[in-house]
C-alpha positions in Angstrom: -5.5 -25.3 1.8 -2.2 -23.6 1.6 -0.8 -21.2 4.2 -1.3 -17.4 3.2 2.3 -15.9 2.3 3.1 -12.8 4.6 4.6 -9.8 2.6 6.2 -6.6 4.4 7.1 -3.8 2.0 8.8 -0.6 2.8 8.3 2.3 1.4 4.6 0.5 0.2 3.7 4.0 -0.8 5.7 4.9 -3.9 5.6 3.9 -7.1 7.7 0.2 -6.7 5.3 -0.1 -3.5 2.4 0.2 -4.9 2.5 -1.9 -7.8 4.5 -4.4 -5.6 1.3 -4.5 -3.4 -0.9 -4.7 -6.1 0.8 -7.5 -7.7 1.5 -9.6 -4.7 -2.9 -8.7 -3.5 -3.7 -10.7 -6.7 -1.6 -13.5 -5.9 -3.9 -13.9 -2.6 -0.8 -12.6 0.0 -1.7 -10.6 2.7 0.6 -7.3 3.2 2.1 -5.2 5.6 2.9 -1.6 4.5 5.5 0.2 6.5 4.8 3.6 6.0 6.8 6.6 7.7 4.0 9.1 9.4 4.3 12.9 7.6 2.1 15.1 9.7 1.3 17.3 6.8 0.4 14.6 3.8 -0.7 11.0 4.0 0.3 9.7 0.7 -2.0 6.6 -0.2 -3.4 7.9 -3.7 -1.6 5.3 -5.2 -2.9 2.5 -3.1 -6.4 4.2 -2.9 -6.7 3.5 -7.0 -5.6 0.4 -7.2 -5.6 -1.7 -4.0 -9.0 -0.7 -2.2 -6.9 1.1 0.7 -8.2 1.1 3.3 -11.1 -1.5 2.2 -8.9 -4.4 1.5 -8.7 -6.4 4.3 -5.6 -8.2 3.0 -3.4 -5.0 3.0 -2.5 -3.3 6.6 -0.4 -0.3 7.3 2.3 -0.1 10.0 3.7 3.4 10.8 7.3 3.5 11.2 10.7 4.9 10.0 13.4 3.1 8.5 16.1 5.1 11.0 13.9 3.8 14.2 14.9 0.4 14.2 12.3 -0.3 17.3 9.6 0.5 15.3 11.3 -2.2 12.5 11.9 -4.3 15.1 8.3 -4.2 17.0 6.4 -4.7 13.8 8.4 -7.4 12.5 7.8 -9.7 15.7 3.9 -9.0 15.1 3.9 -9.9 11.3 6.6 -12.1 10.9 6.9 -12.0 6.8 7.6 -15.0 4.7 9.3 -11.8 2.6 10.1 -9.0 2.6 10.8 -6.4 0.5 13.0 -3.2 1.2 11.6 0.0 -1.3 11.9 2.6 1.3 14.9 5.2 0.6 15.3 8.8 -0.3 16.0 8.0 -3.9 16.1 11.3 -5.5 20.0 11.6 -6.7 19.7 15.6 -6.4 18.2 15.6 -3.5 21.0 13.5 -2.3 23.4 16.1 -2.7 21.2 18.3 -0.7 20.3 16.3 2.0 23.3 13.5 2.0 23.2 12.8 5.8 19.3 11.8 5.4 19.9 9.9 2.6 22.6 8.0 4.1 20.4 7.5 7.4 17.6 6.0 5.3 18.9 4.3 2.6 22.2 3.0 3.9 22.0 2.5 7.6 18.0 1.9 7.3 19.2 -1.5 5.7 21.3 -2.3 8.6 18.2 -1.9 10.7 15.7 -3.9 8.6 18.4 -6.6 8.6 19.3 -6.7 12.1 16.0 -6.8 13.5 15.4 -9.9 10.9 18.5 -11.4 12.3 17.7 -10.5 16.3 14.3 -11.8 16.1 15.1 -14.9 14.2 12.9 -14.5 11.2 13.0 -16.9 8.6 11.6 -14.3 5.9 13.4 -14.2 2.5 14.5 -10.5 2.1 14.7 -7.9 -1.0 16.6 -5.5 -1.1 15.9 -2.9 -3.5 19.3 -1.7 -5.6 19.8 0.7 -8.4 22.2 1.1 -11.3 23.3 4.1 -9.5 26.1 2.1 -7.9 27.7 2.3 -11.6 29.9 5.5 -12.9 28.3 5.2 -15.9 31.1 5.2 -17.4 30.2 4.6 -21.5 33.2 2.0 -22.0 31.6 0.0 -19.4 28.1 -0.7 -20.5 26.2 -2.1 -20.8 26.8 -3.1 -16.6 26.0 -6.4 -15.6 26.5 -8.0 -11.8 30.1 -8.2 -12.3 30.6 -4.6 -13.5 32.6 -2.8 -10.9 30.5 -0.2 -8.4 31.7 3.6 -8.4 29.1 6.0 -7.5 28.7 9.3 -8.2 26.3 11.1 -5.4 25.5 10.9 -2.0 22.4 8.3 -2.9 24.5 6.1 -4.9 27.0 5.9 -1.7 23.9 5.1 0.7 22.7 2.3 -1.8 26.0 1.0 -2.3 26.3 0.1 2.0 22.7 -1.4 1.1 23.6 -3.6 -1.3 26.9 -4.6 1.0 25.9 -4.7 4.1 22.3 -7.2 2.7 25.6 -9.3 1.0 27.2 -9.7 4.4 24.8 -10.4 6.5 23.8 -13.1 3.4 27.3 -14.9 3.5 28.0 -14.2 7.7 24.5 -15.6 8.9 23.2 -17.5 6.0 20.1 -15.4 5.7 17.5 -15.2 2.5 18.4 -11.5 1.1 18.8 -10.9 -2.7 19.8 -7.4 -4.3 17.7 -6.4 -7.0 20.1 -3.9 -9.0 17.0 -1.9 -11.0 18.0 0.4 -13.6 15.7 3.3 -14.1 12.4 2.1 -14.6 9.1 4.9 -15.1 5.4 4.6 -15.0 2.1 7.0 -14.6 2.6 6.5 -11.1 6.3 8.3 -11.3 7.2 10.6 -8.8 6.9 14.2 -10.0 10.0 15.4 -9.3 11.7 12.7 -11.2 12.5 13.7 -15.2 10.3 11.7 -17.4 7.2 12.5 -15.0 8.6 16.4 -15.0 8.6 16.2 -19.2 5.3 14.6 -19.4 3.5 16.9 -16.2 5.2 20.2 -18.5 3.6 19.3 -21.5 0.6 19.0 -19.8 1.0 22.4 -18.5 1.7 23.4 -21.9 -1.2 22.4 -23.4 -3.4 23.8 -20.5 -1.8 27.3 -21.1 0.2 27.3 -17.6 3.4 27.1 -19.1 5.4 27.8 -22.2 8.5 25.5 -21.8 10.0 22.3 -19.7 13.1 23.5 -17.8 16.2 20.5 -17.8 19.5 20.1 -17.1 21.6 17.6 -18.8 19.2 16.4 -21.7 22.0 14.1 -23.1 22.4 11.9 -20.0 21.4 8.5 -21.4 19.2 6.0 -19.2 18.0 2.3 -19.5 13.9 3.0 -18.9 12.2 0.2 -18.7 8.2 -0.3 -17.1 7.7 -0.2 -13.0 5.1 -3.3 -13.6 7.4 -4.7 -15.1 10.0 -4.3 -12.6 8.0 -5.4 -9.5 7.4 -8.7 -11.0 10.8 -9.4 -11.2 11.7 -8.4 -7.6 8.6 -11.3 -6.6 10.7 -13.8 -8.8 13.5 -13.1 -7.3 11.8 -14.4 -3.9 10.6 -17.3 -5.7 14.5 -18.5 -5.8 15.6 -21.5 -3.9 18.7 -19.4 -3.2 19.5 -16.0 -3.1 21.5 -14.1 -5.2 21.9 -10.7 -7.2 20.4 -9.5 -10.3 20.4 -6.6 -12.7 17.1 -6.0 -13.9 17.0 -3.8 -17.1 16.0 -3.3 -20.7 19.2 -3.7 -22.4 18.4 -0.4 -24.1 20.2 3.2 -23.5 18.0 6.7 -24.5 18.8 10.1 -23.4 16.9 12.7 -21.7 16.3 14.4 -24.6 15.3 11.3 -27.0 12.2 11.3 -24.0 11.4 14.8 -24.5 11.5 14.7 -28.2 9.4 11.2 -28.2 7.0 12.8 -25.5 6.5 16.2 -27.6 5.5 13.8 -30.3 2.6 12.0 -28.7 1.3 15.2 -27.8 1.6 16.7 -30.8 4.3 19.7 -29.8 6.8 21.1 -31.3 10.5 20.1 -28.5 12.4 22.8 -30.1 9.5 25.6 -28.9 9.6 24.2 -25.1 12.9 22.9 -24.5 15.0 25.5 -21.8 18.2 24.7 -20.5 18.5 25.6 -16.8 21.9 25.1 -14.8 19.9 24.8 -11.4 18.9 21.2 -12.6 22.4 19.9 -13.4 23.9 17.6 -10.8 27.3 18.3 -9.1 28.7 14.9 -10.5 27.0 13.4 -13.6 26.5 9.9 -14.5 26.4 9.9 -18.0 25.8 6.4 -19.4 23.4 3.6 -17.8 22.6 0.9 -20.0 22.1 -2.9 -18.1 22.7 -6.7 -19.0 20.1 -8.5 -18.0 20.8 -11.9 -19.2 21.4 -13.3 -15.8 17.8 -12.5 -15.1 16.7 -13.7 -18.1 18.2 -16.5 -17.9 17.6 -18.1 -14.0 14.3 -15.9 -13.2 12.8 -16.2 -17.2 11.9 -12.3 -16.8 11.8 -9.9 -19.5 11.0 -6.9 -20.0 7.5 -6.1 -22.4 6.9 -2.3 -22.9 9.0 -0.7 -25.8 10.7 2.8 -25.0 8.7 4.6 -27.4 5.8 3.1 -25.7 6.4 3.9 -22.4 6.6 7.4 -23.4 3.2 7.6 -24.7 1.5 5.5 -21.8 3.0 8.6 -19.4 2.1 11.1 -21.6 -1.1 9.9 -22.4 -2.0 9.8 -18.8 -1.2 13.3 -17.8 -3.3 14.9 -20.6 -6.3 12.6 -19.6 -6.0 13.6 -16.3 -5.8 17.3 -17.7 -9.2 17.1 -19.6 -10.8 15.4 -16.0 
């Protein structure tokens, strides 16, 4: 009988997490969760719906923070991963501006920690480390970005994620280590965070319809994104484990829709009018925009045979369709 694979994910809570947990439970791994302790909230709705938490006796939880690199360091030598997959970051981009020195700590130098305690203990674990198409200026005569497409971020979190993403390629080519960067371009679900902008267009027009609100405040509706499906997405950072080598990939629809194409397309599965709720507000504009994120994928496609499924316009309707049934409960 085969060995059971080991899995350590970081940040196991969010959205990535818990899909990634969910997908990797049904291919018989056990995982480790690393979750940072919030004396206010525990936040394991996610994993409460879909994984059995705290039932499953296949998925554990490790508290720990991704700037205490003891705690990294003394879970690691307990679990000792076959892989491990790095989600955890502040990965709000206008938050970043906010908070930039936190988002460095956690999301740059919180890398450096997961990858020296790997390299100090002597793991053998093959290593994700979750990128974003952030690390592009989005400049429009550049897309759509592929691996080679030259980084120039544009916030504070795009900075952090760009060490990430360096730092995991030096330790790769100084120590010979397993560690792949998965660069994800934006990529939604029902599980979204809410203060992200398709999960605040489709939580307003629930608010609509309930009579709590009369319009969904944005800022700049004609950013343009490359949304593809979280489920999607997580299955693609697994293949990218299932490599003989490691390497980079940009994992991403192809396809380029702005903020307002979502509204208008969620407003039509609800059955509202966007011209009655849209309202412009400044407050939500960031200090430095990136305007145009639209990735190649066809190195992905290609070596890992992944592709993305879910349509735009039905991604749209899966989020919006959620919210309202969670209304009527």
């Amino acid at each position: 009988m085969p060995k059971q694979k080991i899995a350590f994910i970081t940040g196991i809570t969010g959205q990535d997490g818990s899909y990634l947990a969910e997908l990797l439970l049904s291919k018989g791994y056990k995982v480790h969760g690393f979750v940072r302790r919030n004396s206010i909230l525990y936040n394991y709705e996610r994993l409460e719906v879909t994984a059995d938490f705290p039932h499953n006796k296949n998925l554990l939880m490790h508290y720990g923070d991704m700037t205490d690199s003891v705690s990294i360091t003394n879970i690691l030598a307990k679990v000792k991963p076959d892989e491990i997959y790095n989600l955890a970051a502040q990965s709000h981009v206008k938050v970043s501006f906010e908070t930039p020195l936190y988002t460095a700590q956690t999301s740059g130098i919180g890398v450096l920690n997961l990858l020296e305690s790997v390299r100090a203990l002597n793991l053998k674990s093959k290593i994700y480390q979750a990128s974003t198409s952030e690390l592009y200026s989005g400049d429009p005569k550049e897309a759509p970005q592929n691996e080679l497409t030259p980084f120039k971020p544009k916030s504070p979190y795009g900075a952090a994620k760009l060490y990430g993403f360096e730092i995991a390629r030096i330790y790769r080519e100084s120590y010979g280590m397993f560690i792949s960067n998965g660069i994800l371009f934006n990529h939604e679900s029902e599980r979204r965070g809410e203060s992200f902008v398709t999960r605040k267009i489709t939580l307003g027009i629930r608010d609509i319809l309930a009579g709590k609100e009369k319009y969904i405040k944005l800022g700049n509706v004609d950013a343009k994104r490359d949304w593809g499906y979280a489920p999607e997405y997580v299955e693609a950072m697994w293949k990218i484990l299932q490599q003989n080598k490691p390497d980079d990939f940009v994992i991403a629809t192809g396809e380029t829709h702005s903020v307002k194409e979502f509204l208008v397309e969620a407003c039509k599965a609800a059955g509202l009018d966007w011209t009655r709720v849209l309202k412009i507000d400044e407050k939500y504009k960031r200090p430095n925009e990136v305007d145009c994120l639209c990735g190649d994928a066809s190195k992905a496609r290609k070596i890992l045979g992944w592709k993305p499924k879910t349509a735009f316009k039905e991604l749209v309707k899966i989020m919006v369709q959620n919210d309202i049934i969670n209304l009527s409960r």
